[in-house]
TORDRENTI-519388 format. One line per field, with one value per residue (C-alpha): residue number from 1; residue in three letters; x, y, z. Coordinates in nm, 4 decimals. Layout:
// residues N
n: c(NUM_...)
res: c(ALA_...)
c1: c(X_...)
c2: c(Y_...)
c3: c(Z_...)
// end
This chain:
// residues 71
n: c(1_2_3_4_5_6_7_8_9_10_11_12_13_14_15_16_17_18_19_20_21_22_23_24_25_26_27_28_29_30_31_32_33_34_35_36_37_38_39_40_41_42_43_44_45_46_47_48_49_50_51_52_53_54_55_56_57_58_59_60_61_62_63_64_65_66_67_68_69_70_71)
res: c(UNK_UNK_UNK_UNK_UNK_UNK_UNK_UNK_UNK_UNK_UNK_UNK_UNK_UNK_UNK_UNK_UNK_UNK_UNK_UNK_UNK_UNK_UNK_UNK_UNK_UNK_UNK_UNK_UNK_UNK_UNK_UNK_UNK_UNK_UNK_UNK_UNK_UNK_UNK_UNK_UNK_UNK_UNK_UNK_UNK_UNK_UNK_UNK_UNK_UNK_UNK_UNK_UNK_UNK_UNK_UNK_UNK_UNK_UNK_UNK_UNK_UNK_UNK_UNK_UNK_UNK_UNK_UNK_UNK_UNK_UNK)
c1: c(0.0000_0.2927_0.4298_0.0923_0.0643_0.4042_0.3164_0.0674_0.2749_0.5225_0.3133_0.3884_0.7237_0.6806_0.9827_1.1950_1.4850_1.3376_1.5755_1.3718_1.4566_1.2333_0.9888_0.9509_1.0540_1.2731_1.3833_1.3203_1.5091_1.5868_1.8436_1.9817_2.2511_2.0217_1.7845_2.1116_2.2214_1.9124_1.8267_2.1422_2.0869_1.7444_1.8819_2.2111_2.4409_2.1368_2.2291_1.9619_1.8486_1.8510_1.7524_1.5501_1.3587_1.0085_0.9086_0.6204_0.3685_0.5075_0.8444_0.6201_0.4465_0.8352_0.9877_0.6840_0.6936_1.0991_1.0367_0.7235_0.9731_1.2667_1.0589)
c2: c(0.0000_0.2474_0.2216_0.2668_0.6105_0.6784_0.6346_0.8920_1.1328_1.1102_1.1214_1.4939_1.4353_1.2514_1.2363_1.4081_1.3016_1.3280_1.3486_1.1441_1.1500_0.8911_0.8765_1.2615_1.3988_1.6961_1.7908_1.7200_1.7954_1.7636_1.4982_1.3491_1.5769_1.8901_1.7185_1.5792_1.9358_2.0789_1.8902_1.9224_2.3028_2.1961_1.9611_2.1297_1.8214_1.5505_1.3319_1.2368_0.9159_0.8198_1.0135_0.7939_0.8541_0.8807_0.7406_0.8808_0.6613_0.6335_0.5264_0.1949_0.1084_0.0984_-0.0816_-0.3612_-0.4119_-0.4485_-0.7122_-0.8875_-0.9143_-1.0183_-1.3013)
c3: c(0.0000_0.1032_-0.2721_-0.4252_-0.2603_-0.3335_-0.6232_-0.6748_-0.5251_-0.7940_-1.0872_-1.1657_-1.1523_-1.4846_-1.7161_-1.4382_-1.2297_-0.8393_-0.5155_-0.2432_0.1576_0.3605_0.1150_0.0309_-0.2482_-0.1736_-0.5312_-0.9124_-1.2064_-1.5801_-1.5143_-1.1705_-1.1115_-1.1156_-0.8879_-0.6729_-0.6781_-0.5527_-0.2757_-0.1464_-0.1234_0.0057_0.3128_0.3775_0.4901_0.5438_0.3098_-0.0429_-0.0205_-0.3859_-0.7267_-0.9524_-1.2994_-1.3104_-1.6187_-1.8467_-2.0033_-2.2635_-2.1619_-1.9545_-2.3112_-2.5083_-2.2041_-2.2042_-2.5628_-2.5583_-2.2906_-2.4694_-2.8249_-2.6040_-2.4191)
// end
């Protein structure tokens, strides 16, 4: 249940690189350094979790039809 509403949270962040700290996303970017960069500023010397891709739609259709020709 706790990633489903993740999840949602994240799904304006589509096609954007987003900095997350215990499950909150602190910053969001073009790429992952931007959004590395900016939460930084953000958290001062907390550390950033991870910085993961959000993918759009249409990045999940192209990645299950690669897997669907590959299998």
């Amino acid at each position: 249940m706790k990633n489903i509403l993740f999840t949602q949270k994240v799904k304006k962040y589509q096609g954007k690189y987003i900095a997350v700290v215990k499950d909150k996303v602190i910053a969001s970017g073009k790429d992952a350094k931007e959004a590395f960069d900016l939460a930084n500023k953000v958290l001062g010397n907390k550390k950033v979790e991870g910085v993961y891709y959000v993918p759009q739609k249409k990045d999940f259709f192209i990645a299950l039809c690669v897997f669907h020709t590959i299998k």
